[in-house]
C-alpha positions in Angstrom: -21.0 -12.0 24.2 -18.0 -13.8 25.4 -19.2 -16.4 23.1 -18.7 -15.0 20.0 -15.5 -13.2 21.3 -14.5 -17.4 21.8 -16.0 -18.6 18.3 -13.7 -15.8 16.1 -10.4 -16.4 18.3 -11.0 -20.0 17.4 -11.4 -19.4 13.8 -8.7 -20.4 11.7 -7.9 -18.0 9.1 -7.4 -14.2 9.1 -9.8 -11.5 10.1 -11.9 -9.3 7.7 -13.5 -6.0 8.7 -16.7 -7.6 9.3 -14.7 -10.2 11.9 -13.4 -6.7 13.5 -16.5 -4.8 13.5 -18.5 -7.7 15.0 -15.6 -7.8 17.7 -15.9 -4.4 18.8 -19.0 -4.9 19.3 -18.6 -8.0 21.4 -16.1 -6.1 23.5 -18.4 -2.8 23.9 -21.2 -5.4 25.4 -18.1 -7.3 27.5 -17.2 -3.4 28.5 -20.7 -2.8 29.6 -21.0 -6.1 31.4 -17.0 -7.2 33.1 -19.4 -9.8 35.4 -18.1 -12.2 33.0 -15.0 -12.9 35.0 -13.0 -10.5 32.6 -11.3 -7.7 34.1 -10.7 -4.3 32.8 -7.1 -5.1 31.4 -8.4 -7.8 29.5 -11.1 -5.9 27.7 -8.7 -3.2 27.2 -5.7 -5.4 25.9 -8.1 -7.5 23.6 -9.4 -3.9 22.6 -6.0 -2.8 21.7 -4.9 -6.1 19.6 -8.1 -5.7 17.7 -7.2 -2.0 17.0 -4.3 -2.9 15.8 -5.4 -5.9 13.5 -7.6 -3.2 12.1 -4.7 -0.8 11.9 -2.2 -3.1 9.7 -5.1 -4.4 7.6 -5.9 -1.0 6.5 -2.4 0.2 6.5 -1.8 -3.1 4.2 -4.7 -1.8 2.1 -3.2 1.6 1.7 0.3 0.2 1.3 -0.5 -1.9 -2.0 -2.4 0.9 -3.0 0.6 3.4 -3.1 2.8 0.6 -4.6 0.4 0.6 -7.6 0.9 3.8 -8.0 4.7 4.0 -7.4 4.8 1.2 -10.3 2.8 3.6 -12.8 4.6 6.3 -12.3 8.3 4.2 -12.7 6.6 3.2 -15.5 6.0 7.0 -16.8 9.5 7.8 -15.9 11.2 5.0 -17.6 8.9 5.8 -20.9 9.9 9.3 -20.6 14.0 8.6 -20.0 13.5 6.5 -23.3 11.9 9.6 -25.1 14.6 12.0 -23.9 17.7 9.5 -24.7 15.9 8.6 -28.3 15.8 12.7 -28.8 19.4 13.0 -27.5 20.8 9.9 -30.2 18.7 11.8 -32.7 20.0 15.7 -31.5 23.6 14.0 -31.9 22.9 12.1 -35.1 21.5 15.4 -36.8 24.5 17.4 -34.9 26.9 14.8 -36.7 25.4 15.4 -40.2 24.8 19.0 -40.1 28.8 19.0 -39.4 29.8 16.5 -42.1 27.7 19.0 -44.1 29.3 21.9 -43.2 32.9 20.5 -44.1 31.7 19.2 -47.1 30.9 22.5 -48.2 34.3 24.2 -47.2 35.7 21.3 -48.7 34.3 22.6 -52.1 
């Protein structure tokens, strides 16, 4: 039990779910059996940290998720502020030669 708890703490490198999972399931046997010269604040307080290692990689996971998002729709936006000034040049453009028009008629 405590072994393996040892062997991932010792690992270089960062945790994956499946370094979590197993974990938790080292600590539920540690929990079961505290004989192992661990006491009940350690189990809890390595509990907790491995919570929260869990907790940030899935909020990391969510996080890049939403920014993919944010990204396509900036993208949308920007297209569509393009669209609307290209209709407002050409609103202004028709504006300007619907009014050249109009004097040139008067004009005749």
């Amino acid at each position: 039990m405590t072994d393996l708890i040892l062997k991932f703490i010792n690992e270089p490198g960062e945790y994956k779910g499946e370094h979590v999972a197993a974990l938790r399931k080292s600590l539920a046997e540690c929990g079961k059996v505290i004989s192992a010269g661990l006491t009940i604040e350690q189990v809890l307080n390595t509990r907790v940290s491995l919570e929260l290692i869990a907790a940030i990689q899935k909020f990391d996971t969510v996080s890049g998720e939403l920014m993919k998002t944010t990204n396509r729709l900036s993208r949308w936006m920007l297209a569509f502020a393009i669209v609307a000034a290209g209709l407002g040049a050409a609103a202004i453009w028709i504006t300007v030669l619907s009014y050249q028009l109009a004097l040139a008629q008067v004009g005749k």
